[in-house]
C-alpha positions as CSV (number, residue, x, y, z in Angstrom):
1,X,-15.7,32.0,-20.7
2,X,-12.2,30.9,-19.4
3,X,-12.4,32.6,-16.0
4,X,-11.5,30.5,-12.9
5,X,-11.9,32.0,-9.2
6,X,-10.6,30.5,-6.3
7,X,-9.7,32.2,-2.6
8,X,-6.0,32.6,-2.9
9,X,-3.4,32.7,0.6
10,X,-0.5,34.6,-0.7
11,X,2.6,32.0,-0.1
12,X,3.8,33.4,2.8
13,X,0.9,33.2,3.9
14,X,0.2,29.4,3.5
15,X,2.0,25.9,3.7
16,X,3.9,24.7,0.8
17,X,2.3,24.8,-2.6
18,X,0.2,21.5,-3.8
19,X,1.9,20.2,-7.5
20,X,0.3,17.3,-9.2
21,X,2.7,16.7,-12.2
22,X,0.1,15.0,-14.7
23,X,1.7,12.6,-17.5
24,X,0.2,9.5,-19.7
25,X,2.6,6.9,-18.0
26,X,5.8,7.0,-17.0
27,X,8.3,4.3,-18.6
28,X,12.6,5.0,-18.8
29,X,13.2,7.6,-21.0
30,X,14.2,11.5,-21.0
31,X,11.7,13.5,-20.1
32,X,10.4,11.2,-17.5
33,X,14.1,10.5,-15.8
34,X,13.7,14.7,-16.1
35,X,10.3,14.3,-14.1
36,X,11.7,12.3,-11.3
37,X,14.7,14.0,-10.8
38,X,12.2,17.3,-10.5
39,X,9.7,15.6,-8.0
40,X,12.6,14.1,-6.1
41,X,14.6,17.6,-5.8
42,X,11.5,20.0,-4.9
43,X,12.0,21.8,-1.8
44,X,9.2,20.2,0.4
45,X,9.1,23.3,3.1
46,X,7.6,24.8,-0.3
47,X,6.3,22.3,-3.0
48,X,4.4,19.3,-2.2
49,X,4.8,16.9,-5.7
50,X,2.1,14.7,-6.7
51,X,2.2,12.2,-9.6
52,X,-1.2,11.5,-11.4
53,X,-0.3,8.9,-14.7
54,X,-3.6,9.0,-16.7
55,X,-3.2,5.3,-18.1
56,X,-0.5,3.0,-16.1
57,X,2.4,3.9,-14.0
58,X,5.0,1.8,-15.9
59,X,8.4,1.7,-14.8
60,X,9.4,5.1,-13.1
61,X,5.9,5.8,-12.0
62,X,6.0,2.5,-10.3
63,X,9.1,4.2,-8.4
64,X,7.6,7.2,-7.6
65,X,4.2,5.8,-6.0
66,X,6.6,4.6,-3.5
67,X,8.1,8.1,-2.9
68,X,5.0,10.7,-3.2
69,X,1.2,10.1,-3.4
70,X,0.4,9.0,-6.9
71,X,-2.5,8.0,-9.4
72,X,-3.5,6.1,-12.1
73,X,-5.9,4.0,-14.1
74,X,-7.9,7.7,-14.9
75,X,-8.2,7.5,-18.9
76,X,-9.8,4.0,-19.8
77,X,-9.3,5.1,-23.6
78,X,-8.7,7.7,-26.0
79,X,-12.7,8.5,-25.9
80,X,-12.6,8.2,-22.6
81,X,-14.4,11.6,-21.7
82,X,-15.3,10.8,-18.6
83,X,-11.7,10.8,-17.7
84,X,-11.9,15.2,-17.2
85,X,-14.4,14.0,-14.2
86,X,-12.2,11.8,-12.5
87,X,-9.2,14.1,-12.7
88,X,-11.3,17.2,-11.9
89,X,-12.8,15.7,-8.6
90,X,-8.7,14.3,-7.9
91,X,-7.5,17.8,-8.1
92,X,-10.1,19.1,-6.2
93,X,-10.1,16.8,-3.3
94,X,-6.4,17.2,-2.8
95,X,-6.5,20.5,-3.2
96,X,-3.9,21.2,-6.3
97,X,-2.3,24.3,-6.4
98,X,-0.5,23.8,-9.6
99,X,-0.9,21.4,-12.4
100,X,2.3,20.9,-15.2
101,X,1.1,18.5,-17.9
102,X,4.1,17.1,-18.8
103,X,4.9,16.4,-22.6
104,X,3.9,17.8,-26.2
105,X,0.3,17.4,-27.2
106,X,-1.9,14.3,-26.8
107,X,-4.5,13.3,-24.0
108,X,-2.1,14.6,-20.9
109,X,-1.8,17.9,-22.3
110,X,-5.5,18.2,-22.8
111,X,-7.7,16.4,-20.3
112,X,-4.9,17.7,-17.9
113,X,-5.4,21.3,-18.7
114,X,-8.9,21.2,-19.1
115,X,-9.7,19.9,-15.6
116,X,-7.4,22.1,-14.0
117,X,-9.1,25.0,-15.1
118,X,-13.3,22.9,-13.7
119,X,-11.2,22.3,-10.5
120,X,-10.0,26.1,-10.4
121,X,-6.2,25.2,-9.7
122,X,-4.9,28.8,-9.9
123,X,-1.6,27.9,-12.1
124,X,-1.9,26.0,-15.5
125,X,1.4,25.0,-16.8
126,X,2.6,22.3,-19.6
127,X,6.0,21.4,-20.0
128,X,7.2,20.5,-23.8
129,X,9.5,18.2,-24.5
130,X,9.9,17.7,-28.5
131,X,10.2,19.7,-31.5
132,X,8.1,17.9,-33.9
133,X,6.4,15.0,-35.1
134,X,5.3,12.2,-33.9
135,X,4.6,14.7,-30.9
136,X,3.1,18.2,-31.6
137,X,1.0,20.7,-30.3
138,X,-3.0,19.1,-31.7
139,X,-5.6,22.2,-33.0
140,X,-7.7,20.6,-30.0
141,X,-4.8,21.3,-27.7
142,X,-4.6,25.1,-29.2
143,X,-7.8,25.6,-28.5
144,X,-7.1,25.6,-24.7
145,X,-4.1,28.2,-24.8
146,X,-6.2,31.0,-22.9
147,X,-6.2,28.2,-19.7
148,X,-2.8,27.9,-19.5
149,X,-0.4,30.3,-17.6
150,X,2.7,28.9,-19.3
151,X,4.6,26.7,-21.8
152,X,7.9,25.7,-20.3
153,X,10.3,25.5,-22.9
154,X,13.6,23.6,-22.4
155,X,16.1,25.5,-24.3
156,X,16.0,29.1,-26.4
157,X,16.0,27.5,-29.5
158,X,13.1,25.3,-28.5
159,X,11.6,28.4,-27.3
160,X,11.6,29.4,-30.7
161,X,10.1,26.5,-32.2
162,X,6.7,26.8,-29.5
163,X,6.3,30.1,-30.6
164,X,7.2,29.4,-34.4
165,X,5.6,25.6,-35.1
166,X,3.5,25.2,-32.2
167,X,1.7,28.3,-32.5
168,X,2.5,29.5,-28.4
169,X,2.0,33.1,-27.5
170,X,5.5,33.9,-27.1
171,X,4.5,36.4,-23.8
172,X,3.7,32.9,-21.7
173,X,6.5,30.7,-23.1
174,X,9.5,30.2,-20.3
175,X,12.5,28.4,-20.9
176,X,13.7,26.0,-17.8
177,X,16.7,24.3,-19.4
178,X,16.9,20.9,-18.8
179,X,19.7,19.7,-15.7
180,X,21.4,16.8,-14.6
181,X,22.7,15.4,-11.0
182,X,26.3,16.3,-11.8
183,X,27.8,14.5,-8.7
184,X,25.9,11.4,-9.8
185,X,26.9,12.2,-13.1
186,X,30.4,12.7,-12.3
187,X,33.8,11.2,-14.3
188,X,34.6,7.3,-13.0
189,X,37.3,5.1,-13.1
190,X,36.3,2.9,-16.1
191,X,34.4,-0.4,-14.7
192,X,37.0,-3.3,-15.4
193,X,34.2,-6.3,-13.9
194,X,31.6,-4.3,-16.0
195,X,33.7,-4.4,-19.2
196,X,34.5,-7.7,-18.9
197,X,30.7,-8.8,-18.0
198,X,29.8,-6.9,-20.9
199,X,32.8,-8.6,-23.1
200,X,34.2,-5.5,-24.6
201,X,37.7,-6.7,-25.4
202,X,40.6,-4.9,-23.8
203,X,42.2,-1.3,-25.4
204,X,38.9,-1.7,-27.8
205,X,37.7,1.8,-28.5
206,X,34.0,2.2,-27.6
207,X,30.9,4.5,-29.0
208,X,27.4,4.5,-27.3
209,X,24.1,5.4,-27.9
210,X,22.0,6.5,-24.8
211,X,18.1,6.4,-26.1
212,X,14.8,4.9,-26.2
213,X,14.5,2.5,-29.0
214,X,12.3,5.0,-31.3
215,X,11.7,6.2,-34.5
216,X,13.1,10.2,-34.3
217,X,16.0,8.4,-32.6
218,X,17.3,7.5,-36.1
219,X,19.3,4.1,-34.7
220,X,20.0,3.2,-37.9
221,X,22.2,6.1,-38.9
222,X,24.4,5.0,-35.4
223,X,24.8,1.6,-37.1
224,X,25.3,2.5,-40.5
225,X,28.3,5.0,-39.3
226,X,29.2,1.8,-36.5
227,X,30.1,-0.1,-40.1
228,X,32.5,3.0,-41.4
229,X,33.8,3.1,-38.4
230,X,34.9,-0.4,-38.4
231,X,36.7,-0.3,-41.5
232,X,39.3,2.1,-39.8
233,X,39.0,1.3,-36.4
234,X,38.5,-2.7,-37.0
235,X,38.4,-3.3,-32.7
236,X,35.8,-1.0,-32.3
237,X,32.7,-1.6,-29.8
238,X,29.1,0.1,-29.8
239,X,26.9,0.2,-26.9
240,X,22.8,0.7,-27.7
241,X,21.4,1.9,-23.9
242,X,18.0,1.7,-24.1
243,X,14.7,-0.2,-25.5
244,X,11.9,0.0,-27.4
245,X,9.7,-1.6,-29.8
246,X,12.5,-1.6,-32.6
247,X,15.0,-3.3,-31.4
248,X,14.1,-6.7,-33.5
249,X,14.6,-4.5,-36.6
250,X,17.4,-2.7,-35.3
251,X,19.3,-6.0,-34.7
252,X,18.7,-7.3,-38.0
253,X,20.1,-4.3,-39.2
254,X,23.1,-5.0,-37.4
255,X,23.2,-8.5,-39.0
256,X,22.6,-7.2,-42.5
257,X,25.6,-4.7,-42.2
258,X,27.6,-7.6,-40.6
259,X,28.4,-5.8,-37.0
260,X,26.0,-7.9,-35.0
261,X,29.4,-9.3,-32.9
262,X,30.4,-5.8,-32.2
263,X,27.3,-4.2,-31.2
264,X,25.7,-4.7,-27.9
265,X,22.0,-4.3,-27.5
266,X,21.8,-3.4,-23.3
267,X,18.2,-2.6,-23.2
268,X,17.2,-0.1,-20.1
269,X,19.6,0.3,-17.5
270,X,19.9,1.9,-14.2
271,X,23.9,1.9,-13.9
272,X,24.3,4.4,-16.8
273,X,27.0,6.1,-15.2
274,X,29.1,3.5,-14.7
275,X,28.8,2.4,-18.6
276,X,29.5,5.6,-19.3
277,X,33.0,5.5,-17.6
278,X,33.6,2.6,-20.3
279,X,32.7,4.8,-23.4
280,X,35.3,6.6,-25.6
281,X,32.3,8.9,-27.4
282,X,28.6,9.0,-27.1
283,X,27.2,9.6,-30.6
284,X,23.1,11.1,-30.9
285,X,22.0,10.5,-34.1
286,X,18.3,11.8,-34.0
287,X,16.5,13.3,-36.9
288,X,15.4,15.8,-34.4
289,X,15.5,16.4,-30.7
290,X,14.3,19.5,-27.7
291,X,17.9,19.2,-25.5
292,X,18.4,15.7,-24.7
293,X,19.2,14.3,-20.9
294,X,21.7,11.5,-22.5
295,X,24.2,14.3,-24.0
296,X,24.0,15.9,-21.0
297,X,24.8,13.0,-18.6
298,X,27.9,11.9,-21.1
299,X,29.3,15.2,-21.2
300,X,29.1,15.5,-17.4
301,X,30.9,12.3,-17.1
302,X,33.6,13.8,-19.2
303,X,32.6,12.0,-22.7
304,X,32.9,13.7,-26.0
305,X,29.6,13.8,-28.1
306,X,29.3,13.5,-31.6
307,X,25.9,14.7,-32.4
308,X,23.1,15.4,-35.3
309,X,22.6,19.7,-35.6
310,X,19.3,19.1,-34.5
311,X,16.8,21.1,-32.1
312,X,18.9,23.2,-29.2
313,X,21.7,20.4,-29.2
314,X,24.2,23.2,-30.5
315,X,23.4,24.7,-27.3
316,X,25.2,21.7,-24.9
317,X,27.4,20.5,-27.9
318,X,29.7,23.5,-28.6
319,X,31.1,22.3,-32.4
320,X,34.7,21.8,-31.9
321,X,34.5,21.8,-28.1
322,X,32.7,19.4,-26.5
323,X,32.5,17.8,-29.5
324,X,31.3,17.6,-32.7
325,X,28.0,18.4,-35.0
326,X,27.0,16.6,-38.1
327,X,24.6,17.1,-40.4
328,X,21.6,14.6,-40.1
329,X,21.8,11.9,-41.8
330,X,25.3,11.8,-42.7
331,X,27.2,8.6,-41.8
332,X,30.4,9.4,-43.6
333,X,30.6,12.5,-41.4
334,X,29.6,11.1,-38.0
335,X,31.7,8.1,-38.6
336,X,34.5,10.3,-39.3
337,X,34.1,12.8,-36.2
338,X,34.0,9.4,-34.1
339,X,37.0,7.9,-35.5
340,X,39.2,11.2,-35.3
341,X,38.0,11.3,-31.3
342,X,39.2,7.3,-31.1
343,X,42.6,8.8,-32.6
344,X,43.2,11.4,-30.5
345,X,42.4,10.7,-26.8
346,X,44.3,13.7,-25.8
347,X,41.8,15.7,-27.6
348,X,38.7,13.5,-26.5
349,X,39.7,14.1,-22.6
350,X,40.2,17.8,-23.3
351,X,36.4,17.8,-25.0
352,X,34.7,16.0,-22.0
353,X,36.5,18.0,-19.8
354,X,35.2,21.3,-21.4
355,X,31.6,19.6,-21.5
356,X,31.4,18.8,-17.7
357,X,32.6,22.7,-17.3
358,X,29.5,23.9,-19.6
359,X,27.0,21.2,-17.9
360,X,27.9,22.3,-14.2
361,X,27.4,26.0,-15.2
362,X,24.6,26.1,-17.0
363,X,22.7,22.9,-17.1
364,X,22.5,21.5,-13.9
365,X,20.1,19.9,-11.8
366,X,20.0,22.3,-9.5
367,X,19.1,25.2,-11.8
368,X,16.4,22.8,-13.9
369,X,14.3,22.3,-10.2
370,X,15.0,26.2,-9.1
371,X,13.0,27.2,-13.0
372,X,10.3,25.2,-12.1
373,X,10.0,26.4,-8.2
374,X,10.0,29.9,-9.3
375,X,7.7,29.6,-12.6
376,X,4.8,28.2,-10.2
377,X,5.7,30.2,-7.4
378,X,5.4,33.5,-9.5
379,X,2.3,32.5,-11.4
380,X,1.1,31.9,-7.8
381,X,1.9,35.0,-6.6
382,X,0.9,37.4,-9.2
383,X,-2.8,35.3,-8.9
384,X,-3.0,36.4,-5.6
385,X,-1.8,40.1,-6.2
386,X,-4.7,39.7,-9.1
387,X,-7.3,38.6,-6.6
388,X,-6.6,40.8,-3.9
389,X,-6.9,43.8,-6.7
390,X,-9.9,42.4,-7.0
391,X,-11.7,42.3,-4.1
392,X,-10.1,45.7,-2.9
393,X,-12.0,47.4,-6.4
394,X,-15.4,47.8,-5.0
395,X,-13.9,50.0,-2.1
396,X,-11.7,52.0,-4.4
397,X,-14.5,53.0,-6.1
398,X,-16.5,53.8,-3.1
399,X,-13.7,56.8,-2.6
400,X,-12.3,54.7,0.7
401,X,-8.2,53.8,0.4
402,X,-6.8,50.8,0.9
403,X,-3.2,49.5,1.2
404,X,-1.9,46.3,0.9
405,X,-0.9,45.7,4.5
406,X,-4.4,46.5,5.3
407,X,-5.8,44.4,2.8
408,X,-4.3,41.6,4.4
């Protein structure tokens, strides 16, 4: 039922592979800032990216439709069937070779897959980004598993959790860890016109918080431990990088603890790097999480990170190295790791500096856009060896010989 044939040249063979990367919408947040780097960073004597945002572009996809031939406006609605149409003819006329659905579950991963496999794009790949809810792995999008070629994990222990809670077939799950630009990413003299533009007071000890304005992002633990760690540290400063839709209640939070004058609510911003060389610690305080681009960024700028043991953070967060882990939840423990880090910046600079070593040897840009070159390149390849086997059967069978070379 799930067979798909399509006349394969072997890469060497051919120009550079077709890739339409296909994604609800695009707004500032980790796994999209993961996408763009990716698209920006493929080899283009070998990949040719393509962007298609089912609903609206937003914010980065707005960015990228400048950069690499893009779409939108496909899925009208969540019953929008007549959505797998549209995409199927779009793959089809531009002749994908690859399609990566990019996050877990929901309409991308579905309609995505599922007109792929009508337009007979030879690799099927979806790219997961979370480890549980509000985004999981629907029994509708199960029921496509035997279409797709892969599930791109982005860390061993979120390897685990595909194969575990997600119900994966562990033989097709790959791990590409997730990467950051470490020379943009890179220690900085701390900002002195930013610090004052921001009013941070001067020698004031700062913490951040570097994510979207969600739910699983568990703000309220950062600003429960922000009011602990004002009773020790009573100059302290907290930074909240990002937006989302509760900000209003996160601010009256801060009211109702009676920090609102010490907290700074900065919304999205595109100079993260240069806020980052103001910042003492970044702090994650998720209830859960897949590997996280902020913690990666601060620990390649040379910050310490006090973070939740949640997900594969334990595997960029070494405990006691690059910082610290805390159990979720606990405010009198993350409050505490963050004030001993404000104590001690001997200790804080040696942490970062260990981080930025771990980051540039194992979870760097470059290695995150090599994963994904190779895992479609591969899943190309072994297609063609598949169809050549094929087509060479009939004479095999006949009793003639055939070789490779003289198969092509």
């Amino acid at each position: 039922m799930f067979a798909r044939r399509r006349k394969l040249a072997h890469p060497q063979d051919r120009g550079p592979l077709r890739v339409m990367f296909v994604i609800t919408s695009m707004p500032v947040g980790g796994a999209e800032t993961l996408l763009v780097n990716i698209i920006r960073s493929m080899d283009r004597d070998r990949f040719l990216p393509e962007l298609c945002c089912l609903k609206y572009f937003d914010t980065l996809g707005e960015e990228l439709a400048q950069e690499i031939p893009a779409y939108t406006g496909l899925l009208a609605h969540k019953y929008d069937f007549r959505v797998v149409g549209r995409l199927t003819r779009l793959l089809r006329a531009r002749r994908i070779d690859a399609v990566i659905t990019v996050g877990t579950g929901g309409d991308k991963m579905f309609w995505g897959r599922l007109a792929a496999w009508r337009a007979g794009v030879p690799v099927i790949a979806s790219a997961l980004h979370s480890t549980g809810l509000p985004d999981h792995v629907e029994w509708q999008n199960r029921l496509l598993t035997p279409l797709t070629d892969a599930f791109i994990a982005v860390a061993a222990p979120h390897a685990l959790h595909l194969v575990e809670r997600e119900g994966c077939p562990a033989a097709r799950v790959r791990i590409v860890p997730n990467g950051v630009d470490t020379e943009r990413f890179r220690p900085l003299p701390p900002n002195a016109g930013l610090r004052e533009l921001l009013r941070l007071p001067a020698g004031a000890p700062v913490a951040a918080i570097l994510a979207a304005l969600r739910p699983e992002k568990n703000h309220e633990l950062f600003l429960r431990s922000a009011a602990r760690i004002r009773q020790t540290a009573p100059t302290a400063q907290f930074l909240i990088i990002g937006d989302g839709v509760r900000r209003h209640d996160l601010q009256r939070l801060a009211e109702q603890l009676r920090i609102d004058e010490c907290v700074h609510f900065l919304g999205t911003r595109a100079d993260i790097p240069e806020l980052l060389s103001l910042v003492d610690v970044l702090v994650l305080s998720s209830h859960m999480e897949a590997n996280p681009v902020s913690v990666l960024e601060a620990l390649a700028c040379e910050k310490p990170v006090v973070a939740t043991r949640v997900g594969s953070v334990g595997e960029t967060v070494q405990d006691g190295v690059s910082g610290y882990l805390v159990a979720p939840g606990n405010d009198v423990e993350m409050a505490a790791r963050v004030v001993e880090l404000f104590g001690n910046p001997t200790l804080a600079r040696n942490m970062g500096r260990a981080g930025r070593d771990h980051v540039v040897a194992h979870w760097s840009l470059d290695r995150m856009v090599e994963g994904y070159q190779d895992l479609i390149h591969d899943i190309y390849a072994d297609k063609c060896s598949v169809a050549t086997a094929i087509a060479l059967a009939p004479l095999v069978e006949e009793g003639e010989s055939a070789t490779p070379a003289e198969a092509v």
